[in-house]
MIDOSE-1310 file (N, C-alpha, C; in nm, 2 decimals, decimal comma, always signed):
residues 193
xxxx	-1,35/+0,42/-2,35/-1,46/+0,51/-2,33/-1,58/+0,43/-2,27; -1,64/+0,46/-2,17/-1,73/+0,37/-2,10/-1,89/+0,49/-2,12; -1,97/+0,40/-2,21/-2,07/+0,54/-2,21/-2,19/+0,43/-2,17; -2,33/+0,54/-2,18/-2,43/+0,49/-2,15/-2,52/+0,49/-2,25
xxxx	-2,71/+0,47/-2,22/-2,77/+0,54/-2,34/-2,78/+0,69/-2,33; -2,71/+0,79/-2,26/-2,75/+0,91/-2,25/-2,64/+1,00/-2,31; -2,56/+0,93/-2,35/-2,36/+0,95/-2,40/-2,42/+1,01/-2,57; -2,38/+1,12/-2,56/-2,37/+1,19/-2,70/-2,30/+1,09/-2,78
xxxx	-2,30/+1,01/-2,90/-2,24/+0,92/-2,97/-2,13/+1,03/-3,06; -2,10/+1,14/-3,04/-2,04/+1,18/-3,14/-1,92/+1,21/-3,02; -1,95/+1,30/-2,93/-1,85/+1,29/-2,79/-1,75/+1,11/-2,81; -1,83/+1,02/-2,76/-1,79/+0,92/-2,79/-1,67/+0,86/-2,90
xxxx	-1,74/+0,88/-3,03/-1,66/+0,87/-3,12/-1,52/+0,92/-3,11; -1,52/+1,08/-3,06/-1,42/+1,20/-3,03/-1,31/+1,15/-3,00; -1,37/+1,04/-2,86/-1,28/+1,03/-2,77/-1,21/+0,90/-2,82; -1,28/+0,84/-2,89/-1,25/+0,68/-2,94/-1,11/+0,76/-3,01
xxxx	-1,12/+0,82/-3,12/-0,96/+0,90/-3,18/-0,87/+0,93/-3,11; -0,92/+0,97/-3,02/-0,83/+1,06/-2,91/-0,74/+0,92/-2,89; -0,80/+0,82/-2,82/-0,70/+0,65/-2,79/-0,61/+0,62/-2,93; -0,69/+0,61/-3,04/-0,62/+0,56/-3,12/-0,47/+0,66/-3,18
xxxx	-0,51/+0,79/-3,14/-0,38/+0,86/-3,17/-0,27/+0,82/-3,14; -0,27/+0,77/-2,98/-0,17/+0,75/-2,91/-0,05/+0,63/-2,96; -0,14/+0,54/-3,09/+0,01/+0,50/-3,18/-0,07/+0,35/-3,20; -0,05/+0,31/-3,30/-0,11/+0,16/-3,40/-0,11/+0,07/-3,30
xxxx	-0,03/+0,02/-3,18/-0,01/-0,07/-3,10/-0,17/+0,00/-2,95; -0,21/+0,06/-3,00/-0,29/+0,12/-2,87/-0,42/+0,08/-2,89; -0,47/+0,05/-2,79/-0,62/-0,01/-2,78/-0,72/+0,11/-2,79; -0,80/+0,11/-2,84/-0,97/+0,23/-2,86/-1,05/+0,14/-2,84
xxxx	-1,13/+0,13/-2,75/-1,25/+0,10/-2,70/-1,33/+0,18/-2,68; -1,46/+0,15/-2,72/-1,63/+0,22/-2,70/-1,67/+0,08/-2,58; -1,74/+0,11/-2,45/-1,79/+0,01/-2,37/-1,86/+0,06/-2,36; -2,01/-0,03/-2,41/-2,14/+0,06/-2,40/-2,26/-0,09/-2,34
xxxx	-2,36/-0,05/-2,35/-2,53/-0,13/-2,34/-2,60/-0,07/-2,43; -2,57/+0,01/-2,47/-2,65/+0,05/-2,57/-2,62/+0,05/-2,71; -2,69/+0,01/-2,83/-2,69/-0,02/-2,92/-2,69/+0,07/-3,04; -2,77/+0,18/-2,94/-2,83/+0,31/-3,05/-2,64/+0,40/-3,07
xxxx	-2,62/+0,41/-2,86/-2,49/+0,48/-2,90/-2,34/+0,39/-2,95; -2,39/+0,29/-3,01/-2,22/+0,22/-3,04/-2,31/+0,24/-3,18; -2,39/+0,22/-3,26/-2,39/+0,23/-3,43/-2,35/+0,35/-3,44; -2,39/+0,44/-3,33/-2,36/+0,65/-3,42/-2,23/+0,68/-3,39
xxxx	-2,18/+0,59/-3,28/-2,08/+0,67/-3,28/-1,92/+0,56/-3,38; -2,00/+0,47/-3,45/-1,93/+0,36/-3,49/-1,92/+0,46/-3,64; -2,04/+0,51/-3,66/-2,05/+0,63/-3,78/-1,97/+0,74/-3,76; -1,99/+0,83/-3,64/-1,89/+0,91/-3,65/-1,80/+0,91/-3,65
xxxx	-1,73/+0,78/-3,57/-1,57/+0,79/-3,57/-1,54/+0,78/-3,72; -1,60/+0,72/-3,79/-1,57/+0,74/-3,96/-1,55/+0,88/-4,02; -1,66/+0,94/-3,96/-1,67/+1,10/-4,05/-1,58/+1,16/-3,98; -1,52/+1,16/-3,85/-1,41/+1,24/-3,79/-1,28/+1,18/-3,81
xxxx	-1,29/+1,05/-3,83/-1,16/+0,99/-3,93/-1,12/+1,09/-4,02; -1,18/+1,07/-4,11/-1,20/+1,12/-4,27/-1,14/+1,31/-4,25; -1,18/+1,39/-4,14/-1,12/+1,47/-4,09/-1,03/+1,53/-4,06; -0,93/+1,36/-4,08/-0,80/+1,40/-3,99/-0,71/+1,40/-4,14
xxxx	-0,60/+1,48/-4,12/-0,46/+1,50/-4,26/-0,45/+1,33/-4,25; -0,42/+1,29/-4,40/-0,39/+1,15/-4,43/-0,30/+1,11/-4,33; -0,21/+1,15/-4,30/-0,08/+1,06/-4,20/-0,16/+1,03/-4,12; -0,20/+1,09/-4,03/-0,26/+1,09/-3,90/-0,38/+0,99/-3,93
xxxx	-0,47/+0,99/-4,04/-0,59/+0,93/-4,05/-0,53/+0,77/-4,05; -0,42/+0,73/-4,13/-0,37/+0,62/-4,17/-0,29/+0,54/-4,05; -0,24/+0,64/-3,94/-0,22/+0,62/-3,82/-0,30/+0,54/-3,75; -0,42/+0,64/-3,73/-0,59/+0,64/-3,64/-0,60/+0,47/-3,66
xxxx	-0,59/+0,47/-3,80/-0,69/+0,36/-3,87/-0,63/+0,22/-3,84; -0,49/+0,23/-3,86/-0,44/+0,14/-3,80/-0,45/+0,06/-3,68; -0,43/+0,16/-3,59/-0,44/+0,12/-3,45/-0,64/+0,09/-3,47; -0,69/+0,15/-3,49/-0,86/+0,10/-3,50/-0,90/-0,04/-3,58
xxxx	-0,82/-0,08/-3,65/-0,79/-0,19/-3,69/-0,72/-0,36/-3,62; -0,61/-0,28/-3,53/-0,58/-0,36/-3,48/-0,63/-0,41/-3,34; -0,67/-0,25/-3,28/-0,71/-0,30/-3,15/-0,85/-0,20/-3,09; -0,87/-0,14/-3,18/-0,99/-0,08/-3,16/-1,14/-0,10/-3,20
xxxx	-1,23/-0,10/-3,13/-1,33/-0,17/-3,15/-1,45/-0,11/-3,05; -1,59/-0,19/-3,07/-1,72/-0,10/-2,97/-1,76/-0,24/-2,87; -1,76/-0,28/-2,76/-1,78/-0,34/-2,65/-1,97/-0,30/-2,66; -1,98/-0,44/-2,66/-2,17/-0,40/-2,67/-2,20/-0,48/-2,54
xxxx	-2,24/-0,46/-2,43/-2,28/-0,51/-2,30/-2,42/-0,53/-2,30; -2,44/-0,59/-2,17/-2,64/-0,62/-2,16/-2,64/-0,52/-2,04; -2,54/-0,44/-1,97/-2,63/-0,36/-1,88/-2,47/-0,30/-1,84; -2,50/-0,20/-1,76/-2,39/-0,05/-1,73/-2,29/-0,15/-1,64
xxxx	-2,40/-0,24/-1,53/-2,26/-0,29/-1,46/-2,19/-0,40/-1,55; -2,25/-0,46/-1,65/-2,16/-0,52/-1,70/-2,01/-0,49/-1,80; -2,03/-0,34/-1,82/-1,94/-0,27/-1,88/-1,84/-0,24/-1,74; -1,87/-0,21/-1,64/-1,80/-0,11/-1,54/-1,70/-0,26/-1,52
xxxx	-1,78/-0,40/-1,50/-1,71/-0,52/-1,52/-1,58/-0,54/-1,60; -1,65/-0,50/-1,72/-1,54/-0,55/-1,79/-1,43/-0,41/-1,81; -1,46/-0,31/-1,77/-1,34/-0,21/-1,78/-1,24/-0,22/-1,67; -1,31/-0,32/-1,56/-1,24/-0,34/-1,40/-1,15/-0,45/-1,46
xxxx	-1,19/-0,55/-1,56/-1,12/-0,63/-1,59/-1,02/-0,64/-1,69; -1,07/-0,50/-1,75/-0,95/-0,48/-1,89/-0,83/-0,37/-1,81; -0,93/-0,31/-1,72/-0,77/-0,22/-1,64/-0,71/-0,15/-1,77; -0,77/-0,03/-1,83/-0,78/+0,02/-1,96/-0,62/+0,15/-1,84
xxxx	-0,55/+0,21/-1,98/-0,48/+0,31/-1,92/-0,57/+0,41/-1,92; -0,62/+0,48/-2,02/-0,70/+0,58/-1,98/-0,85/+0,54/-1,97; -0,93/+0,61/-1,88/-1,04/+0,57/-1,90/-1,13/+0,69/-1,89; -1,23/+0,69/-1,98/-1,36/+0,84/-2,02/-1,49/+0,78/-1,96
xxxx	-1,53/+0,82/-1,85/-1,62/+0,79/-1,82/-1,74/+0,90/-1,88; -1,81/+0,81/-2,00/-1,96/+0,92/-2,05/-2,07/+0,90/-2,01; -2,09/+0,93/-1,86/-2,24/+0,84/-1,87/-2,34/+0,93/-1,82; -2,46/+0,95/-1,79/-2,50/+1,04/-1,76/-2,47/+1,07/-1,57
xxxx	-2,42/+1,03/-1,50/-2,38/+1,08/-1,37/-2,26/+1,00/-1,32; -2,11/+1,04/-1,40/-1,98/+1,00/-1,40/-1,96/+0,98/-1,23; -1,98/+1,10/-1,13/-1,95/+1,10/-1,00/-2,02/+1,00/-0,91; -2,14/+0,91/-0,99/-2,19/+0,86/-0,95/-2,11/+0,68/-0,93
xxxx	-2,03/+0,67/-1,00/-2,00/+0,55/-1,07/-1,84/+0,55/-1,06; -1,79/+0,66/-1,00/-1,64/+0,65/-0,94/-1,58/+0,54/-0,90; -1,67/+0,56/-0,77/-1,63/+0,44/-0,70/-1,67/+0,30/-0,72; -1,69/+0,22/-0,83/-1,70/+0,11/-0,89/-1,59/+0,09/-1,01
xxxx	-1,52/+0,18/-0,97/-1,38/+0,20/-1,12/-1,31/+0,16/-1,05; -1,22/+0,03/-1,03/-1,16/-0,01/-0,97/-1,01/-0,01/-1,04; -1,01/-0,04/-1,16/-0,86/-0,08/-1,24/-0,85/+0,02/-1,37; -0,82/+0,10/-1,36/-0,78/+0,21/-1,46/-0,64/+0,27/-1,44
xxxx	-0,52/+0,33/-1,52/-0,48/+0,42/-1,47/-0,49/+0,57/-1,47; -0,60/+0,62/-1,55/-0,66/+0,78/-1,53/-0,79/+0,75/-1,53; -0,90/+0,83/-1,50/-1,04/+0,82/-1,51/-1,08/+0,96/-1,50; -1,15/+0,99/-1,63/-1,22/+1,11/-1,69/-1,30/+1,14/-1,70
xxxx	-1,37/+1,19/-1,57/-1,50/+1,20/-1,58/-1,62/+1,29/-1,60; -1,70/+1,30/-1,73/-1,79/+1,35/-1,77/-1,71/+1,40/-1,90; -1,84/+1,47/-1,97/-1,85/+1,49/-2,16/-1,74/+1,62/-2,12; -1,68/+1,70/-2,02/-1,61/+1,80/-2,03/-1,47/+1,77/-2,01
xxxx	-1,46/+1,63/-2,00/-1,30/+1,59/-1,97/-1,26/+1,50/-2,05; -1,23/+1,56/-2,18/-1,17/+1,48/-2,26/-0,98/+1,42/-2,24; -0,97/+1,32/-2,27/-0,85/+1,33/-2,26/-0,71/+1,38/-2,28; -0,76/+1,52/-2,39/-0,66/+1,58/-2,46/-0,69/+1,70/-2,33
xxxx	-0,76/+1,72/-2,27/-0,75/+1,81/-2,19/-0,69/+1,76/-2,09; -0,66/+1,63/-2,02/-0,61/+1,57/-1,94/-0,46/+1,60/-1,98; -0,42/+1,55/-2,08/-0,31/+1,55/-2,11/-0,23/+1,69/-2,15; -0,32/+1,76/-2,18/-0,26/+1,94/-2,24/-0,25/+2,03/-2,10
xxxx	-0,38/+2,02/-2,03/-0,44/+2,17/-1,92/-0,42/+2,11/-1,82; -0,52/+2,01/-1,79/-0,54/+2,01/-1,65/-0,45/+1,95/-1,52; -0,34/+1,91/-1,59/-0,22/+1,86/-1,49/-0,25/+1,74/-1,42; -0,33/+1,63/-1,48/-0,35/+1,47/-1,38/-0,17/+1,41/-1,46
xxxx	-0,14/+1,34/-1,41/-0,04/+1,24/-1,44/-0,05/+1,18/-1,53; +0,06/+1,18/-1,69/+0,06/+1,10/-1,80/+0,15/+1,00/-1,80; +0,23/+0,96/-1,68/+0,31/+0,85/-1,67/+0,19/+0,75/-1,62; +0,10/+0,62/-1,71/+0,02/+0,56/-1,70/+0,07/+0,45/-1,68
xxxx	+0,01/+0,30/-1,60/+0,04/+0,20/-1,63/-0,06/+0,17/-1,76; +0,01/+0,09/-1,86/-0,01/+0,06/-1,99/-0,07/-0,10/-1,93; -0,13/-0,17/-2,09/-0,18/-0,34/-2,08/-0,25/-0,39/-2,00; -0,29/-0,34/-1,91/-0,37/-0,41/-1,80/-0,27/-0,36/-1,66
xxxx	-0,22/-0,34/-1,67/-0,09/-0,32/-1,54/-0,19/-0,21/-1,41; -0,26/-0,17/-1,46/-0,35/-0,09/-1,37/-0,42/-0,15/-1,28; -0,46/-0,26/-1,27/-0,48/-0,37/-1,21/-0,40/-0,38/-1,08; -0,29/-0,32/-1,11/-0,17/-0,33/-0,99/-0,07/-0,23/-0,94
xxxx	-0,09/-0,16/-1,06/+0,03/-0,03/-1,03/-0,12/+0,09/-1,08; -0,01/+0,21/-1,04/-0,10/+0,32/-1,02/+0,02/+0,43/-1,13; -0,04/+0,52/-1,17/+0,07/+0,63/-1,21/+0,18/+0,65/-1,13; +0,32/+0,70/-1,21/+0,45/+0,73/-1,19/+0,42/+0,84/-1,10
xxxx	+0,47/+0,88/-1,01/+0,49/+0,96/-0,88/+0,59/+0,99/-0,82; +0,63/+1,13/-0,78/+0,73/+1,15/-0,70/+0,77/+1,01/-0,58; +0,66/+0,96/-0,53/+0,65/+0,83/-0,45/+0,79/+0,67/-0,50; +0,71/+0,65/-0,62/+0,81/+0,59/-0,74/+0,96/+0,61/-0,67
xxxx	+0,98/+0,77/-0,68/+1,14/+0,81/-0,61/+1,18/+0,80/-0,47; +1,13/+0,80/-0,38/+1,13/+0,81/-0,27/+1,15/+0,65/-0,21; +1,24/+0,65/-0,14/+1,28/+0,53/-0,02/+1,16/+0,54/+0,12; +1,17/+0,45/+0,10/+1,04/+0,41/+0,24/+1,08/+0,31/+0,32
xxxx	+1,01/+0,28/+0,41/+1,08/+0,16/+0,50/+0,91/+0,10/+0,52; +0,92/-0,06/+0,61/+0,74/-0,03/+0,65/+0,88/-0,10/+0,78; +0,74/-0,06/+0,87/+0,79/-0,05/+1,05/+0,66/-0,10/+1,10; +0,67/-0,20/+1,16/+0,64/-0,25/+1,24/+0,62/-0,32/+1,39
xxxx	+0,51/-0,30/+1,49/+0,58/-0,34/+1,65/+0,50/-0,40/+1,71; +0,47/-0,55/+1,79/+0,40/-0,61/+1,80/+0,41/-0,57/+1,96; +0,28/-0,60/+2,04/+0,29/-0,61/+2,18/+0,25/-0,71/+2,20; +0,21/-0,77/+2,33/+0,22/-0,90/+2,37/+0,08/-0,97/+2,33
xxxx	+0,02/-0,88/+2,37/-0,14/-0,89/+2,32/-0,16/-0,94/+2,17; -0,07/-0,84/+2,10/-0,06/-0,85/+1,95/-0,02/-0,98/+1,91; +0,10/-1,04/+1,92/+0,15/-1,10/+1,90/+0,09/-1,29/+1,94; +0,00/-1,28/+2,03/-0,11/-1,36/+2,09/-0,19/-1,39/+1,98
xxxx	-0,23/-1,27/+1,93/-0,36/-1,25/+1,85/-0,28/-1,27/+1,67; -0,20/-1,29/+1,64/-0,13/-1,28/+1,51/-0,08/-1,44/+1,52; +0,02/-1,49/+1,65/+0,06/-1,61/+1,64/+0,01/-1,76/+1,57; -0,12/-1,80/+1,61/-0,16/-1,92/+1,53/-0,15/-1,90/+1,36
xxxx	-0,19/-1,76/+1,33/-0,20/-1,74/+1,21/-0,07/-1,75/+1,10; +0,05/-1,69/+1,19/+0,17/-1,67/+1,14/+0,19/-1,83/+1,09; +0,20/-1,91/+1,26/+0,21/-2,04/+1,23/+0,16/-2,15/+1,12; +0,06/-2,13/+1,08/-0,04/-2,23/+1,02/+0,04/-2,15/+0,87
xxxx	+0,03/-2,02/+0,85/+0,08/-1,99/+0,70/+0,23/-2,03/+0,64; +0,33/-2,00/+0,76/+0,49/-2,05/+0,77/+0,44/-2,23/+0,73; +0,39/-2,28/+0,76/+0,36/-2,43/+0,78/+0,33/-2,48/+0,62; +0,21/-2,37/+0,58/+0,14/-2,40/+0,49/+0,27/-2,40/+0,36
xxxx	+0,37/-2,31/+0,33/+0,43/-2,20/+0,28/+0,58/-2,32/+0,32; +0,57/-2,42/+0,36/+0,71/-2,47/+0,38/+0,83/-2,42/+0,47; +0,83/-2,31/+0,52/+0,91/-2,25/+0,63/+0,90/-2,29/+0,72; +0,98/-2,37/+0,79/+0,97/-2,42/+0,91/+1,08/-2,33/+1,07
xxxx	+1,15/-2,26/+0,95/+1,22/-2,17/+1,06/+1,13/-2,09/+1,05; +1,08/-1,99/+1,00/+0,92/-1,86/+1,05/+0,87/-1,97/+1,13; +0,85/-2,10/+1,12/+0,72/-2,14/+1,20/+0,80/-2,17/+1,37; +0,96/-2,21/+1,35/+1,03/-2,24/+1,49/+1,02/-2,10/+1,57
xxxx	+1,04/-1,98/+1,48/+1,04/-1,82/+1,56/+0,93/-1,80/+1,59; +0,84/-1,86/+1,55/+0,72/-1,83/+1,63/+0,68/-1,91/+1,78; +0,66/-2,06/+1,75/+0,64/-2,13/+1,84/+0,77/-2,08/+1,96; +0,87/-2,12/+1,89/+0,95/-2,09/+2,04/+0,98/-1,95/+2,08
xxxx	+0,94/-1,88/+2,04/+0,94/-1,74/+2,06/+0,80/-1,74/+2,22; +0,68/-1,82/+2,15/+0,60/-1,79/+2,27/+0,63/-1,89/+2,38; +0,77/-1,98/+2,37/+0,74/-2,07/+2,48/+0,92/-1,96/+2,59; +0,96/-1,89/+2,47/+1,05/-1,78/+2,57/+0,99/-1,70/+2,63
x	+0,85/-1,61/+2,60/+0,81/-1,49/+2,62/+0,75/-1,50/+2,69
């Protein structure tokens, strides 16, 4: 949960449960700058603990134990930092202008934005993709996709011009890279063409 000082701390809290439900090995993070909203919602998440039927609470607590915790930052971009670097699977953006701050979310694999898009609505109603990359893998892969299934090819076609404008480059990297055949198809490629 990535909030600000304008983030309801109890919203917050909410959503902190919402992560740790997902099973004792699962990470809950609060990423905040603010001080006021990581104590209240460090309080709430207790009193909405305490809410939950024992199984479930002893569950919660677990995983909040192991890998759950409140991120206390010196400023917004240093949170948006460290969420680009944690490549969280879900991510709750609470801040006061979510649409504003999209596009600085670089490594997530869902992003939920604003106090009306909690995650259980993500995952119940609103039909975004719950095949996530987990661990940091967001970093690199993107949600499970009909795509995933599908055969592709990449195609490619150089013209003369092109291939003028690409050649030193090919060469110097085949060179760099120990290939000395990529580097022979090149050079003698332009002393045929």
């Amino acid at each position: 949960v990535l909030a600000d000082e304008t983030t309801d701390p109890q919203l917050a809290a909410l959503d902190l449960l919402i992560e740790a439900e997902h099973g004792p090995d699962s990470a809950a993070l609060l990423v905040t700058h603010s001080e006021a909203v990581a104590e209240k919602a460090s309080q709430f998440a207790d009193e909405y603990l305490d809410k939950l039927p024992q199984w479930r609470r002893e569950f919660c607590q677990a995983g909040l134990d192991a890998y759950g915790g409140i991120i206390l930052t010196s400023s917004l971009e240093e949170s948006i930092n460290f969420v680009n670097d944690y490549a969280p699977e879900h991510l709750e953006v609470l801040v006061d202008d979510p649409l504003r701050l999209v596009g600085e979310i670089k490594n997530a694999g869902e992003i939920l934005l604003g106090k009306y898009t909690p995650s259980s609505a993500a995952t119940y109603a609103i039909g975004v993709n719950a095949v996530l990359p987990t661990g940091g893998f967001a970093r690199s892969y993107s949600a499970v996709s009909v795509y995933d299934f599908l055969k592709r090819s990449t195609i490619a076609y150089l013209t003369a011009q092109g291939f003028d404008r690409v050649k030193e480059t090919s060469q110097t990297l085949a060179h760099y890279e120990e290939f000395p055949a990529h580097g022979m198809a090149i050079t003698e490629r332009d002393q045929l063409l």
